[in-house]
Short mmCIF file of the C-alpha atoms (twelve columns), coordinates in Angstrom:
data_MODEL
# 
_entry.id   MODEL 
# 
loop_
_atom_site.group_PDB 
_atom_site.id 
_atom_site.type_symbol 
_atom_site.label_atom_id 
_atom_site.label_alt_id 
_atom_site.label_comp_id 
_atom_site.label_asym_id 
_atom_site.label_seq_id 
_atom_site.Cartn_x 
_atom_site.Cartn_y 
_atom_site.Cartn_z 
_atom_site.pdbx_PDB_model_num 
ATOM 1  C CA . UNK A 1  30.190 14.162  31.878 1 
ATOM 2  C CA . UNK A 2  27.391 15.378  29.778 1 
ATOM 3  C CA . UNK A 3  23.997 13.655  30.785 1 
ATOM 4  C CA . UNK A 4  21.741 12.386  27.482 1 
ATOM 5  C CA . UNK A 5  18.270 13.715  27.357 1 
ATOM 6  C CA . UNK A 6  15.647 11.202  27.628 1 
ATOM 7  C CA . UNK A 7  13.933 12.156  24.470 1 
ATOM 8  C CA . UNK A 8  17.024 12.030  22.697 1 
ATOM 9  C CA . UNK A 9  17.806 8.170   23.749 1 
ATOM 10 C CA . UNK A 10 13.964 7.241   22.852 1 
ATOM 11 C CA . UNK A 11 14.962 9.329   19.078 1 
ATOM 12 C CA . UNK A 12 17.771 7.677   18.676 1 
ATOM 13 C CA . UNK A 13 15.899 3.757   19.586 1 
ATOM 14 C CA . UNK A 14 13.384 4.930   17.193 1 
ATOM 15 C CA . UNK A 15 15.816 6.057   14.533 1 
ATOM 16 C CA . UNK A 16 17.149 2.176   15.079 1 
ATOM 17 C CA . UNK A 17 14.052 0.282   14.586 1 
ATOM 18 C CA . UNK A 18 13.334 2.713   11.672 1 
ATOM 19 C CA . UNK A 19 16.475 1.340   10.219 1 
ATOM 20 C CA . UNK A 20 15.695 -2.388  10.950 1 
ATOM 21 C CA . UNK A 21 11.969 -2.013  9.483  1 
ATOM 22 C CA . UNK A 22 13.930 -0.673  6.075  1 
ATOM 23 C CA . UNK A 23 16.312 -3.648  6.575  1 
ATOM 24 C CA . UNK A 24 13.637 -5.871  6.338  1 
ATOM 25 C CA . UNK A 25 11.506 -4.498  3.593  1 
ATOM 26 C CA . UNK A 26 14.685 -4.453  1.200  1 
ATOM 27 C CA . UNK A 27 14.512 -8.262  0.777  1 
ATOM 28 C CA . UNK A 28 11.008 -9.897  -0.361 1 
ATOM 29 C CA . UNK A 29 11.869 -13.271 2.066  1 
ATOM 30 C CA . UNK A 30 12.109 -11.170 5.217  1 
ATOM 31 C CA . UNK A 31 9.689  -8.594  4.546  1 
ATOM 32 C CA . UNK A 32 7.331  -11.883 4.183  1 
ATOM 33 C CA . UNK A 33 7.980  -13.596 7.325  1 
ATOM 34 C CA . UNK A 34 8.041  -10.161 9.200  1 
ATOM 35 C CA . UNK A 35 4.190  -9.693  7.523  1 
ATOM 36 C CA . UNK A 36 3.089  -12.867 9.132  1 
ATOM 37 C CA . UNK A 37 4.847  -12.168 12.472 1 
ATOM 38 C CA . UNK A 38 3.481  -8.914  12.917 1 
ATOM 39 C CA . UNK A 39 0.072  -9.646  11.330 1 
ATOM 40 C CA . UNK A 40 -0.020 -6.134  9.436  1 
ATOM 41 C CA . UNK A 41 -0.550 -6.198  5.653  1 
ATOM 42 C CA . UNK A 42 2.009  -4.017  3.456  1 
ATOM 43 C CA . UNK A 43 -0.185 -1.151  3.114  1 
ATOM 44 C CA . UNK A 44 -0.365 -0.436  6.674  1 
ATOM 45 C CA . UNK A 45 2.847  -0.508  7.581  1 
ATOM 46 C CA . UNK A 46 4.479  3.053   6.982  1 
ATOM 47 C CA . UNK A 47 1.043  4.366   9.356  1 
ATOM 48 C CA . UNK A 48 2.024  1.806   12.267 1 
ATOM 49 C CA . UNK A 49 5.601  2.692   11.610 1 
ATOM 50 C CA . UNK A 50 4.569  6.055   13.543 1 
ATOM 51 C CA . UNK A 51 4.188  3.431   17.182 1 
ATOM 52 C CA . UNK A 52 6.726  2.714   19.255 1 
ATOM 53 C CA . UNK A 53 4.425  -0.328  20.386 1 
ATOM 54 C CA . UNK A 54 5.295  -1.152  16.525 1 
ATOM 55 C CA . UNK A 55 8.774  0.079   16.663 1 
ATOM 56 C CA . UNK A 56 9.467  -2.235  19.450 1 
ATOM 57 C CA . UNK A 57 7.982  -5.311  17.832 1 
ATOM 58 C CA . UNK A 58 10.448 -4.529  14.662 1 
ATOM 59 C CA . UNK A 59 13.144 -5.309  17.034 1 
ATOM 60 C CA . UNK A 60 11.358 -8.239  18.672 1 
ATOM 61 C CA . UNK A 61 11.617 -9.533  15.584 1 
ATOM 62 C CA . UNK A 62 15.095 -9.261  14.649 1 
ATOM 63 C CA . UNK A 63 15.896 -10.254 18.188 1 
ATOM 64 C CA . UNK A 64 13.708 -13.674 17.469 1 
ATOM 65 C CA . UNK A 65 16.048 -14.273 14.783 1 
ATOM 66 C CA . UNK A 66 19.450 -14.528 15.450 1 
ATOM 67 C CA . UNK A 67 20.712 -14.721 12.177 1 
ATOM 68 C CA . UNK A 68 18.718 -11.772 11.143 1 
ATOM 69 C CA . UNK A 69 19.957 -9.518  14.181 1 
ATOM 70 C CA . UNK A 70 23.661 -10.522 13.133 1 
ATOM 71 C CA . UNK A 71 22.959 -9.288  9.868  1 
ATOM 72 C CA . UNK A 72 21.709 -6.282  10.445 1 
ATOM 73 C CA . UNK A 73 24.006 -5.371  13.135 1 
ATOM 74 C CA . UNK A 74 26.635 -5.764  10.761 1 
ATOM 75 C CA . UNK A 75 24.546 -3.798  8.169  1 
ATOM 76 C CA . UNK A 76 23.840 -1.238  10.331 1 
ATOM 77 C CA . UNK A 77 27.599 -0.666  12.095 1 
ATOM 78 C CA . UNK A 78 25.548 -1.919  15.648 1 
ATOM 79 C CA . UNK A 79 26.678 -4.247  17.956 1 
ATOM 80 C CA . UNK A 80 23.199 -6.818  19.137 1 
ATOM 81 C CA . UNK A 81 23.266 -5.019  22.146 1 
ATOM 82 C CA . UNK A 82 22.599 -1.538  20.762 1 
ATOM 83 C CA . UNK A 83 19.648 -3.024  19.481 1 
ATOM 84 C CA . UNK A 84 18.304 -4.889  22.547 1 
ATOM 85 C CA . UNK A 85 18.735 -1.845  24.586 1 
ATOM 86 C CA . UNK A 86 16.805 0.271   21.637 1 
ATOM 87 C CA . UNK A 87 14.330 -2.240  21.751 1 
ATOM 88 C CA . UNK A 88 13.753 -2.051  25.487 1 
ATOM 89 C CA . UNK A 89 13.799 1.600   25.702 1 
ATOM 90 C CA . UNK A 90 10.583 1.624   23.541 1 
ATOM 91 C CA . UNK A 91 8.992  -1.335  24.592 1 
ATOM 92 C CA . UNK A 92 8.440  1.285   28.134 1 
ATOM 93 C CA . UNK A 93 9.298  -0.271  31.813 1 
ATOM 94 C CA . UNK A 94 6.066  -2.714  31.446 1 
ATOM 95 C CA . UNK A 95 7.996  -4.209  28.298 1 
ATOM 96 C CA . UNK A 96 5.251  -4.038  25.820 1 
# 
């Protein structure tokens, strides 16, 4: 069995919260409440898009929101898992 290279499990976790941050911003409602979760403006987002501090608290949202991790695990082909574990792999072993 082929062992998966670190960096390319942290990729792919960042590849997933890339896709939930454009999940979000393609509906007005979500993007809103995700603004005033985060406490980022609109402008800044595509720069802090480039931290996996940031990356993780894209998932930390979606996890917050049940409904909202449903729907884009369906979107997205991902079962809620998937996304936890993406979501703990670049939150780093302190979780933050």
């Amino acid at each position: 069995m082929k062992k998966t290279d670190p960096s390319e499990k942290f990729s792919a976790a960042k590849d997933i919260a890339i896709q939930a941050l454009v999940f979000i911003a393609a509906d007005e409602e979500r993007l809103g409440r995700f603004l005033a979760f985060s406490g980022i403006d609109a402008a800044s987002i595509r720069q802090a898009a480039r931290e996996p501090g940031f990356l993780a608290g894209v998932l930390d949202h979606l996890g917050g929101d049940e409904r909202l991790l449903l729907a884009f695990a369906d979107r997205s082909g991902m079962r809620p898992e998937q996304i936890a574990a993406a979501r703990a792999l670049l939150a780093g072993p302190d979780g933050t």
